[in-house]
TORLOLUM-496610 format. One line per 3 residues: number of its first residue (from 1); for each residue z, x, y of C-alpha. Coordinates in Angstrom, 1 decimal. Example, Ala and Ser with C-alpha at 12.3 -4.5 7.8 and 13.67 -1.06 7.14 Angstrom:
! residues 2
1> 7.8 12.3 -4.5 | 7.1 13.7 -1.1
END
This chain:
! residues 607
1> 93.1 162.4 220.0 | 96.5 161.1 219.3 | 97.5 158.0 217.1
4> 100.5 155.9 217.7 | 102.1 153.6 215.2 | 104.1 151.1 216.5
7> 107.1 149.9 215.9 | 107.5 153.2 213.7 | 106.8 155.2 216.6
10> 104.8 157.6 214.5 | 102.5 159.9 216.3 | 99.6 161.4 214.5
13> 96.7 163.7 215.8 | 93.2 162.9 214.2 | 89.5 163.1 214.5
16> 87.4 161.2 217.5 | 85.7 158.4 215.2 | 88.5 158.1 212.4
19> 89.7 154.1 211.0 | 92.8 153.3 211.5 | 93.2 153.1 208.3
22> 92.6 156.7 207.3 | 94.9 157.4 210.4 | 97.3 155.4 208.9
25> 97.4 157.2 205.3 | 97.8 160.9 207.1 | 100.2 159.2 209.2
28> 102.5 158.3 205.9 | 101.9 154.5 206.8 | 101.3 152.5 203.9
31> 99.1 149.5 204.8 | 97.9 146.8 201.8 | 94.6 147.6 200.6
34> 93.5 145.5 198.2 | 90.0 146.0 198.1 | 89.7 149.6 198.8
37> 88.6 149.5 202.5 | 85.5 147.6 202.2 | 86.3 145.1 204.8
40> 86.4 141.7 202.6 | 89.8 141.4 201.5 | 91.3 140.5 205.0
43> 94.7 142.2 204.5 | 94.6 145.0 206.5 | 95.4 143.7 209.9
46> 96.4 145.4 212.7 | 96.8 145.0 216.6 | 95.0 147.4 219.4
49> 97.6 147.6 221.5 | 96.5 150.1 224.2 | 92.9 152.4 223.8
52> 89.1 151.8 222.7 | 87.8 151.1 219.5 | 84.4 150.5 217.6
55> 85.2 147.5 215.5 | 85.2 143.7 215.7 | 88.2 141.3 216.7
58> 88.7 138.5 213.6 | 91.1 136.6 215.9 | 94.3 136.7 218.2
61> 92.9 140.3 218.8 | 93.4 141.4 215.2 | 91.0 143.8 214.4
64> 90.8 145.2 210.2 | 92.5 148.5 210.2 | 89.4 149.7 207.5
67> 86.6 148.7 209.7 | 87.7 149.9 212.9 | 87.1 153.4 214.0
70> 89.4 155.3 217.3 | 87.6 156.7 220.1 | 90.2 157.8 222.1
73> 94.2 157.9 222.2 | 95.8 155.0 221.4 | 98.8 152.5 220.1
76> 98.4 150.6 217.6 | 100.6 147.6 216.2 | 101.3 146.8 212.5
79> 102.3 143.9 211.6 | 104.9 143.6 209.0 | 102.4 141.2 206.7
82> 100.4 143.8 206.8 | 102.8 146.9 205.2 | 102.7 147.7 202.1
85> 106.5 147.4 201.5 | 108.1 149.1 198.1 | 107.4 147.2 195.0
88> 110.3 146.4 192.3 | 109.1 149.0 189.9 | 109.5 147.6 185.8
91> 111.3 151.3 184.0 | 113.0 150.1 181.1 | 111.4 148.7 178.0
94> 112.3 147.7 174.0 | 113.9 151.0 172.9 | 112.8 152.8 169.4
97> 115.3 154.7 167.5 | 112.6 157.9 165.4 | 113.7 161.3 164.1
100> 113.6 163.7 166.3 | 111.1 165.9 165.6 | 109.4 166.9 168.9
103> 106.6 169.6 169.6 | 108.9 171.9 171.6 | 111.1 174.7 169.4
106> 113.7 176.8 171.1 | 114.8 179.7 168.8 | 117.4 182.2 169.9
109> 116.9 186.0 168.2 | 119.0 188.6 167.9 | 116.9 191.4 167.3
112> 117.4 195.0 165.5 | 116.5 197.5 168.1 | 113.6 199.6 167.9
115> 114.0 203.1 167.1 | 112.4 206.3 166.1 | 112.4 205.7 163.0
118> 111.5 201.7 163.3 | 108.5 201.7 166.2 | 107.3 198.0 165.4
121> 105.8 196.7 168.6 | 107.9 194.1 170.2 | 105.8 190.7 169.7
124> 105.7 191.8 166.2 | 109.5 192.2 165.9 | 109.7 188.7 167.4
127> 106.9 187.3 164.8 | 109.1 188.9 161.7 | 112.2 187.7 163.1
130> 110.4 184.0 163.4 | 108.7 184.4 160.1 | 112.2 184.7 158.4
133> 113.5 181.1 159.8 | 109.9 179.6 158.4 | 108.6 179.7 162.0
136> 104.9 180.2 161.7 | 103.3 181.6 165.0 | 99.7 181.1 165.3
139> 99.0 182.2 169.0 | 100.6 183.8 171.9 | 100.4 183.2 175.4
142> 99.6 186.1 178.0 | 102.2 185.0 179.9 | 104.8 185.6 177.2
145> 103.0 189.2 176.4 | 103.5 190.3 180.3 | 106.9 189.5 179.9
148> 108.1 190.4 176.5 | 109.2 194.4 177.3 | 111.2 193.9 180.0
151> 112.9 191.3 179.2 | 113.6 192.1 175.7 | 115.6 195.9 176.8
154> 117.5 193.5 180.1 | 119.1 191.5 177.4 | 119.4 194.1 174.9
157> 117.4 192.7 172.0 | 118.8 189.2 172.8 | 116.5 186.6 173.6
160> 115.4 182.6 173.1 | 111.8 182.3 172.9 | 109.8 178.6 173.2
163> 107.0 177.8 171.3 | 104.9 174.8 172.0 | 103.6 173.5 168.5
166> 103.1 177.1 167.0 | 101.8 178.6 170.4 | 104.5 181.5 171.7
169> 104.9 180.5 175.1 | 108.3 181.6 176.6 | 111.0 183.9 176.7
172> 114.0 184.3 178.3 | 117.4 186.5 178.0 | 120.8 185.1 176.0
175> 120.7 182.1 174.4 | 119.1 179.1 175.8 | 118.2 177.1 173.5
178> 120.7 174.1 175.2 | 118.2 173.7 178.1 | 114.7 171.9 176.3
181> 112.8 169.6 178.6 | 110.1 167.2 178.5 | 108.9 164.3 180.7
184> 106.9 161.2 179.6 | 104.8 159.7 182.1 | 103.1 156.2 182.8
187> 100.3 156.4 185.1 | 99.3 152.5 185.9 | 97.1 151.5 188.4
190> 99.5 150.2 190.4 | 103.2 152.0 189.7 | 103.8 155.4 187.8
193> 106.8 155.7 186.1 | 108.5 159.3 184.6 | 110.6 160.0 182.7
196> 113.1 163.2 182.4 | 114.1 163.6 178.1 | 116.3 166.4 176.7
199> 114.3 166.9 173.8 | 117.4 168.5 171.9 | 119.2 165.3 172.0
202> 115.6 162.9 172.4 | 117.8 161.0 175.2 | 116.5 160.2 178.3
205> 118.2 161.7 181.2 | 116.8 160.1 184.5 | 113.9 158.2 185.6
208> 112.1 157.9 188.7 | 109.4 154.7 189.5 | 107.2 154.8 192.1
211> 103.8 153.3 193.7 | 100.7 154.8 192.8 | 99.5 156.3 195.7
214> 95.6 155.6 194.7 | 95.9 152.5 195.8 | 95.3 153.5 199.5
217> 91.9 153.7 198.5 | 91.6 150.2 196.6 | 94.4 147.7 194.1
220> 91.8 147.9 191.2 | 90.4 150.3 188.7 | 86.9 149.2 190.2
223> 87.5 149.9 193.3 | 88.7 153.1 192.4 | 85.9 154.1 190.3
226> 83.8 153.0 193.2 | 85.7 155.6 195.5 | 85.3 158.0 192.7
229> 81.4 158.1 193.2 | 81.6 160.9 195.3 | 82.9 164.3 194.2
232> 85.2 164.6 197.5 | 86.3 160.8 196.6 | 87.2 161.7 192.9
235> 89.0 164.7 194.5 | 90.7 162.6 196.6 | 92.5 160.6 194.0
238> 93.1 163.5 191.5 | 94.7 165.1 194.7 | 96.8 162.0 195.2
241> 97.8 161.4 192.1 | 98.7 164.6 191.1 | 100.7 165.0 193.8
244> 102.7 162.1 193.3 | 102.7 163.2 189.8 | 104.9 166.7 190.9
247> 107.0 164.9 193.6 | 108.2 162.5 190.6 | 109.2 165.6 188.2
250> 111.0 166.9 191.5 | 112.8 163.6 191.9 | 114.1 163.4 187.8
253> 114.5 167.3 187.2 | 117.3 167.5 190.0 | 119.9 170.1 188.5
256> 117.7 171.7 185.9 | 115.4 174.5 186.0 | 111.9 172.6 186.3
259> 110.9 176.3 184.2 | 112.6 174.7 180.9 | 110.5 171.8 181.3
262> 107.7 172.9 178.9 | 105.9 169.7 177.7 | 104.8 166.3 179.3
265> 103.1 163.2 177.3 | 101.1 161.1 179.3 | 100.0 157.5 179.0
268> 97.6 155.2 181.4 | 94.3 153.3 181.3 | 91.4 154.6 180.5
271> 90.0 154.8 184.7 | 93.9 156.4 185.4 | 93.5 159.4 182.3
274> 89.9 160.0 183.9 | 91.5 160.3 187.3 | 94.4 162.3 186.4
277> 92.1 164.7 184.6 | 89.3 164.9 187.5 | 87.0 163.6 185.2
280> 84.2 161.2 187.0 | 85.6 157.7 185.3 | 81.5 156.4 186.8
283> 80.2 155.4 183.1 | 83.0 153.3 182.6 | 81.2 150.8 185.1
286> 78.3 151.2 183.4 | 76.9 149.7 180.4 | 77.7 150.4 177.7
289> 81.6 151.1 179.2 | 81.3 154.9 177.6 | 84.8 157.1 178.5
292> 84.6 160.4 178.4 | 87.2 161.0 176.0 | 88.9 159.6 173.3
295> 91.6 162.1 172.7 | 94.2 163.1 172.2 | 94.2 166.0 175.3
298> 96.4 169.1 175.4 | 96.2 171.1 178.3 | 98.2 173.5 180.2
301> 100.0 172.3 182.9 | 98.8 175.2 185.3 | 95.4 173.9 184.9
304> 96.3 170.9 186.1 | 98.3 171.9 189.3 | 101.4 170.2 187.3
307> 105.0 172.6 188.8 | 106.7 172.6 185.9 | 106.4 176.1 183.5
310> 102.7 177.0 183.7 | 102.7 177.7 179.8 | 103.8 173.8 179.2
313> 101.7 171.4 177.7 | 100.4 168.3 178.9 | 99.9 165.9 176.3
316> 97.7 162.7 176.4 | 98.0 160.3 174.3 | 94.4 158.8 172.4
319> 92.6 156.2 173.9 | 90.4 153.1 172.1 | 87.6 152.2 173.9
322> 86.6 150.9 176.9 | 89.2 150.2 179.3 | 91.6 150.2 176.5
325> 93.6 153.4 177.1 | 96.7 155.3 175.9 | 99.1 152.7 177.7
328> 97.3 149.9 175.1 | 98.4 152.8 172.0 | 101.9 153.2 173.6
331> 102.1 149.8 173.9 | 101.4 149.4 169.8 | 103.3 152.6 169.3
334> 106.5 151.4 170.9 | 106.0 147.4 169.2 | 105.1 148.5 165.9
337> 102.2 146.1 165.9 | 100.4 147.8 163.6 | 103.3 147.6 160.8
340> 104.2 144.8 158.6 | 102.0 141.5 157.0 | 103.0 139.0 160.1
343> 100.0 138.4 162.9 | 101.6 139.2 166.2 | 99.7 139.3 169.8
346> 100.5 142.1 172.5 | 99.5 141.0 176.3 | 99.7 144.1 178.4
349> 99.6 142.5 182.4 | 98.8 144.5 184.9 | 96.3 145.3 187.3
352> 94.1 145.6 184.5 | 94.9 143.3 181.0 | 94.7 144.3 177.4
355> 95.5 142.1 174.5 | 95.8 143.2 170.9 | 95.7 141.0 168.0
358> 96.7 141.3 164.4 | 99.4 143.5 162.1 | 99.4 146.1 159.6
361> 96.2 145.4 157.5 | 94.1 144.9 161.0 | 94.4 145.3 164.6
364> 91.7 144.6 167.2 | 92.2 144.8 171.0 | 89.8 143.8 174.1
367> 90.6 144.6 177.9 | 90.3 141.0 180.0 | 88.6 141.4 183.6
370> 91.1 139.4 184.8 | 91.1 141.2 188.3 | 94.3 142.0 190.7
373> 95.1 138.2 191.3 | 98.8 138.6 189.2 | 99.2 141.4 192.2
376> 97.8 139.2 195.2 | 94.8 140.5 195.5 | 92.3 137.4 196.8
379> 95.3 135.5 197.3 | 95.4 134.1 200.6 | 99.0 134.7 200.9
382> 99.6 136.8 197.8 | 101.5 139.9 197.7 | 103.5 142.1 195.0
385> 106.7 141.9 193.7 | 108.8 143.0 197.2 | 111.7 141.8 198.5
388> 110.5 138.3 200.6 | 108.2 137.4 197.9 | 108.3 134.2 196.1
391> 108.5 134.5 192.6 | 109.6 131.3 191.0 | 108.8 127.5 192.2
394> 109.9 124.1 191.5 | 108.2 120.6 192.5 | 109.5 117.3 191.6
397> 109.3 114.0 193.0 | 108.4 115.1 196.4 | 111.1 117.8 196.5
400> 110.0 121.4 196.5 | 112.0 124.4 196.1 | 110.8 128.1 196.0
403> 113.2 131.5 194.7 | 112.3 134.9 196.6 | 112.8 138.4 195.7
406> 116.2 139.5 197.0 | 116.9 135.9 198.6 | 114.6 137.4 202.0
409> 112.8 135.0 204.1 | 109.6 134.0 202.5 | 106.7 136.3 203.3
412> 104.2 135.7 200.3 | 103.8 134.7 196.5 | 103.5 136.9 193.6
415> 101.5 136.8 190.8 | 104.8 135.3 188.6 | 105.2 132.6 191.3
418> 101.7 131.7 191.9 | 101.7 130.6 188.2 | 105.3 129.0 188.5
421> 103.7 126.9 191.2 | 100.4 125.8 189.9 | 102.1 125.0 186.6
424> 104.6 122.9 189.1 | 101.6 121.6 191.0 | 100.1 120.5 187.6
427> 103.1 118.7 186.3 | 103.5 116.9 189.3 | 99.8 115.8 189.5
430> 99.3 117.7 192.6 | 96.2 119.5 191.0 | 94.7 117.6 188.4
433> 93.2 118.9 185.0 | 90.6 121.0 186.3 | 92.8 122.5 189.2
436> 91.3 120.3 192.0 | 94.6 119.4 194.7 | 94.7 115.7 194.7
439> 93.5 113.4 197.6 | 95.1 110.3 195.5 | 97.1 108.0 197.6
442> 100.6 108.4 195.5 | 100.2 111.6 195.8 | 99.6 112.4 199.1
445> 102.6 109.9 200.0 | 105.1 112.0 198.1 | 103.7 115.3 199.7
448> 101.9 114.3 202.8 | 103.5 116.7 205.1 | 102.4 119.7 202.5
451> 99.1 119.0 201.6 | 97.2 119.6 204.3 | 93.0 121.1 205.2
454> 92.5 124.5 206.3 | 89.3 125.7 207.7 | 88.5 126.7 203.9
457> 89.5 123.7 202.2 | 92.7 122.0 200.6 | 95.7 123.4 200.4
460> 99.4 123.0 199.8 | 102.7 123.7 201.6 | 105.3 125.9 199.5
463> 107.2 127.2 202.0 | 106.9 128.1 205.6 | 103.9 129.4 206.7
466> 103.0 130.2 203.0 | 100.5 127.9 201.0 | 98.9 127.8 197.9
469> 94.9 126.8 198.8 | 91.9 125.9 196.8 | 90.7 128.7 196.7
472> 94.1 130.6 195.5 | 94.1 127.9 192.4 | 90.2 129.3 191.8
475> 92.0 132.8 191.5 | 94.3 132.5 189.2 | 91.7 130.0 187.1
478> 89.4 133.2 186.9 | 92.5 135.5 186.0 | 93.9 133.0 183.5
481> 90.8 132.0 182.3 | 89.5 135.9 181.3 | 92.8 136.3 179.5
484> 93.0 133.0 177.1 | 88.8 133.8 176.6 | 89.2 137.5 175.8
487> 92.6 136.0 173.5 | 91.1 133.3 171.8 | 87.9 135.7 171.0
490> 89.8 138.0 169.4 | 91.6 135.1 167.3 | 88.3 133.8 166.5
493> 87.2 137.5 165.4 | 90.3 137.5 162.7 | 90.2 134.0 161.8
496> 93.7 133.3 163.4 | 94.6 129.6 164.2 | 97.5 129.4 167.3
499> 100.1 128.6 163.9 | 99.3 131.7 162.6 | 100.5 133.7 165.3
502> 104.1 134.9 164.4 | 104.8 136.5 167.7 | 103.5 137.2 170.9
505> 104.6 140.3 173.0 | 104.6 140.3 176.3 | 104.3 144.0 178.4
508> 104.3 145.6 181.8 | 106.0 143.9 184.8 | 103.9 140.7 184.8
511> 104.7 140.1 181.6 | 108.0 140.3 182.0 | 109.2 138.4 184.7
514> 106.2 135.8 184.0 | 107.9 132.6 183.2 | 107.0 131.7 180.0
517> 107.6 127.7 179.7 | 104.7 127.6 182.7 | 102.6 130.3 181.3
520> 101.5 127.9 178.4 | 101.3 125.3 181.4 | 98.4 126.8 182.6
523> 97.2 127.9 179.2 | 97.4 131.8 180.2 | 99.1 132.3 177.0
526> 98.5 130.9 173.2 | 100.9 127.7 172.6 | 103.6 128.9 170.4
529> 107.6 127.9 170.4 | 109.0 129.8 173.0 | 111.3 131.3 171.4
532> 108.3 133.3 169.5 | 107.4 134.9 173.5 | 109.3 138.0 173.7
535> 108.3 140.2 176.4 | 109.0 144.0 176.1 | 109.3 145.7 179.7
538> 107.2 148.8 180.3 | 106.3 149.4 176.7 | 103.6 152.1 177.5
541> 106.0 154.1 179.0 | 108.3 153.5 175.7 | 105.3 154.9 173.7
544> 105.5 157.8 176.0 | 108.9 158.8 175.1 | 108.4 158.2 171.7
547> 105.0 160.8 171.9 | 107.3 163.4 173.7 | 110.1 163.4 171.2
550> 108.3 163.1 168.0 | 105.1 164.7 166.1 | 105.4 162.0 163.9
553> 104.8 159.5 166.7 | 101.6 161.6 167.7 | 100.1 161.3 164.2
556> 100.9 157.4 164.3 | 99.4 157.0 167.6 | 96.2 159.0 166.7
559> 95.9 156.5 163.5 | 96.2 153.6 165.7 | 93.6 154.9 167.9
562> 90.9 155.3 165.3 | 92.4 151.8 163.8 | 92.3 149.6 166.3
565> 89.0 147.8 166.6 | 87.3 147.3 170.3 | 85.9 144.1 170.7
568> 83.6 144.3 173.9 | 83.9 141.1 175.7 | 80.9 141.3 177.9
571> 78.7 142.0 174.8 | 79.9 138.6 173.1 | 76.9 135.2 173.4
574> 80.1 133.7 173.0 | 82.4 134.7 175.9 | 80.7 132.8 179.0
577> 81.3 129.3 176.8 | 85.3 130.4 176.1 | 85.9 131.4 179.9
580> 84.9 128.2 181.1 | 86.7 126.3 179.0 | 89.7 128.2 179.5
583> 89.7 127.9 183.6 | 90.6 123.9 182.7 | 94.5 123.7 183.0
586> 95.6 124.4 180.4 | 92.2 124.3 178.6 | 89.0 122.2 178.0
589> 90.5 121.1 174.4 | 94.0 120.6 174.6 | 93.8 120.4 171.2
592> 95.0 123.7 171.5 | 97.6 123.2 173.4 | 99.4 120.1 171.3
595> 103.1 121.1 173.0 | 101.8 121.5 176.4 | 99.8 118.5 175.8
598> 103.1 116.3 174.8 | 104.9 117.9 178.2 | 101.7 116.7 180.0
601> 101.6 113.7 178.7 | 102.4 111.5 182.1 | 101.1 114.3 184.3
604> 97.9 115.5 184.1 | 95.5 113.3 186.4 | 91.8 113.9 184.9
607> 90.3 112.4 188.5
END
């Protein structure tokens, strides 16, 4: 039967009983899918427009593009709140100046031709010629073998040859040794980000950011590890991702030879590594949170389905524990967290959150469950950071303003300006204390026409047709809440006082473009000058490059790895008790908040 997508116009041919949804993905549609098509999260709308379905109406003949299956041809409308429109991807990050000294060695040979009187096989004529520059070869790839004869007596004797680590891998005629490639990859739930690197020079040469395409198939690592269950769902993603993967080293090898690409380093959460490797990620759901690696991983790219040369190696980075993965040790790689006496706290925010805590005599890290709510998942009218979306908010004496992403009419709130707007709410006694929206008289006369009832409770007016409810202020309580408990454990753990901390770091694309000031507001971060909050773009990816273009780096991130200490947060008696004391705005004891507490001082409304 055929599919029509309207107003794209895009006709698909499918299966009698398909959703709409999976008509959708082979359709190229994107469509937000927040909780992986189970049918709860609401945000997959779409309009039957002409044919029959199986599948429920929720309402001005919306029907949920998950839950509703086609039974014959048909057009279908979707709506534009519905489309998942292109995220503003976060590339750069704090740049590290090491010695280059990466794993990929070009050498080019000029070799003394064999003879009758000198029958030395070729590979060992390349070994001795090797041997004599210190170049110590300790395998050799079939590859190489197959095409060492030939190309040896096309070039007469003159050839470069590649080794990865101390592995002969390639060889090619003349000399070049100019043309060394390597690409550093950041696989996030959420974006992927790679990186093209001329390992002679350890410069970047081009970058290219994009979605990750798993999340068709849900926003979190849960859901994902839910679809995963199955080995034609685990499939599914490696499929996806892997693609994606090769389409990105297309995009940023434009005007090389992708064959002189011979290593990649790769960096993600534990769930993404799992997912990228076809590895079943299943016991990380399950108590006691087991991965099935550690690392690091070398494998060859051909075993992976990676097009770049099919002798290059693919490098991942060493995990911790737990959902604490190789971004967390790029993250500490690129920061140098675990160097010098001062106590400093990384906060990597993402879909999924990790926190480390401590310097170079002890460093422990935890992963918060802090759920997708910083990407709009469960917010009523949350969304990512897309042009349309609000992302900062001001309220003051009945006057409210709101900032969107390239100054487009407002279509939704992202995680940075859900928090700009409850910290605004707070301040102006809007929400009180425990994030309840006031019913108090002065209140409602400064903002009667924006706090209104919906059918699921309070809720207040930010901009047209977008509000921020009860229930949204419950969301980021939870998310908030997870983070300052999983921090203030691991502060606790090292006997840290908020005055001790000399720094804190702030990563990923939340972290970045989170405004600080209202951060502390709502007690999602430790109350420190502000001037002491430094955030640090896509770190992880950083930590990448700096894997890909130095040995060196390896050997440190391997050491951080094994010296970072996991603190499991669902194990601790104590972690219930520091959650709900950190969903109060911006805590239960503002004690430990003493400058928020001052800012606060005429706002907060403990009714």
């Amino acid at each position: 039967m055929e599919i029509v997508f309207q107003p794209d116009g895009k006709r698909v041919r499918v299966e009698k009983g398909i959703t709409v949804m999976e008509a959708a993905i082979v359709a190229g549609i994107p469509l937000e899918t927040v909780c992986g098509g189970k049918g709860v999260c609401g945000k997959c709308k779409v309009k039957l427009i002409k044919g029959r379905s199986l599948g429920e109406e929720i309402g001005e003949g919306l029907m949920l593009a998950c839950k509703t299956k086609m039974i014959s041809d048909a057009v279908i409308e979707v709506p534009v709140e519905t489309r998942l429109l292109e995220q503003k991807i976060l590339v750069g990050g704090m740049e590290r100046k090491i010695p280059l000294n990466p794993n990929i060695r070009k050498a080019y040979l000029k070799l003394t031709k064999p003879s009758l009187s000198d029958q030395m096989a070729d590979l060992n004529r390349i070994t001795r010629a090797l041997g004599k520059r210190d170049i110590i070869v300790e395998n050799v790839r079939l590859g190489f073998i197959r095409q060492l004869p030939v190309k040896l007596r096309k070039s007469d004797f003159r050839v470069t040859v590649t080794l990865v680590g101390n592995d002969l891998v390639g060889i090619e005629e003349g000399d070049t040794t100019d043309k060394k490639y390597g690409i550093a990859f950041d696989i996030g739930t959420t974006t992927v980000v790679d990186y093209l690197v001329d390992l002679n020079a350890g410069k970047e040469v081009s970058y290219a950011p994009r979605m990750n395409p798993q999340v068709f198939y849900g926003d979190d690592v849960v859901s994902r590890i839910d679809f995963a269950k199955t080995d034609v769902g685990l499939r599914k993603l490696n499929d996806k991702i892997v693609q994606a993967v090769n389409e990105m080293i297309d995009e940023v090898s434009v005007g090389i030879d992708k064959e002189n690409v011979y290593e990649m380093s790769i960096v993600g959460n534990t769930c993404m590594l799992h997912l990228f490797l076809n590895v079943p990620p299943t016991s990380l759901a399950l108590s006691p949170y087991v991965s099935a690696l550690k690392g690091p991983v070398d494998i060859k790219a051909s075993e992976l389905g990676i097009k770049v040369n099919d002798d290059a190696n693919i490098h991942v980075l060493p995990t911790i524990a737990g959902f604490v993965g190789a971004d967390t040790v790029g993250v500490l790689l690129a920061s140098l967290l675990d160097e010098g006496d001062d106590v400093r706290l990384a906060i990597d925010i993402g879909t999924n959150v990790e926190i480390a805590l401590g310097s170079g005599e002890r460093i422990i890290a935890c992963s918060a469950a802090a759920g997708p709510a910083f990407e709009g998942a469960h917010i009523q009218h949350g969304m990512r950071a897309a042009p349309g979306a609000i992302h900062r908010a001001s309220i003051s004496d009945g006057d409210v303003r709101v900032e969107t992403i390239d100054d487009a009419k407002a279509r939704g709130i992202t995680g940075s300006g859900l928090v700009d707007a409850v910290a605004e709410m707070l301040k102006s006694k809007v929400i009180n204390h425990s994030g309840k929206i006031s019913d108090d008289p002065e209140i409602t006369s400064l903002y009667g026409d924006r706090l209104i009832q919906e059918k699921n409770g309070a809720a207040f007016i930010l901009a047209e047709g977008i509000t921020v409810t009860q229930s949204d202020i419950r969301e980021l309580q939870l998310a908030k809440g997870a983070i300052y408990a999983g921090t203030h454990i691991l502060m606790k753990e090292l006997g840290v006082k908020t005055h001790d901390i000399a720094e804190i770091l702030l990563a990923g694309a939340f972290g970045t473009y989170m405004p600080k000031e209202n951060a502390q507001v709502i007690g999602l971060i430790p109350d420190i000058p502000l001037d002491m909050v430094k955030d640090i773009g896509n770190a992880a990816g950083v930590g990448s490059k700096m894997a890909l273009i130095s040995k060196n780096a390896r050997l440190r991130a391997e050491i951080i790895s094994k010296k970072v200490g996991y603190v499991e947060l669902s194990g601790r008696k104590d972690f219930q008790d520091e959650f709900m004391d950190a969903m109060f705005f911006p805590h239960a004891n503002l004690d430990y908040f003493p400058h928020v507490k001052k800012l606060l001082a005429n706002s907060i409304s403990f009714r």
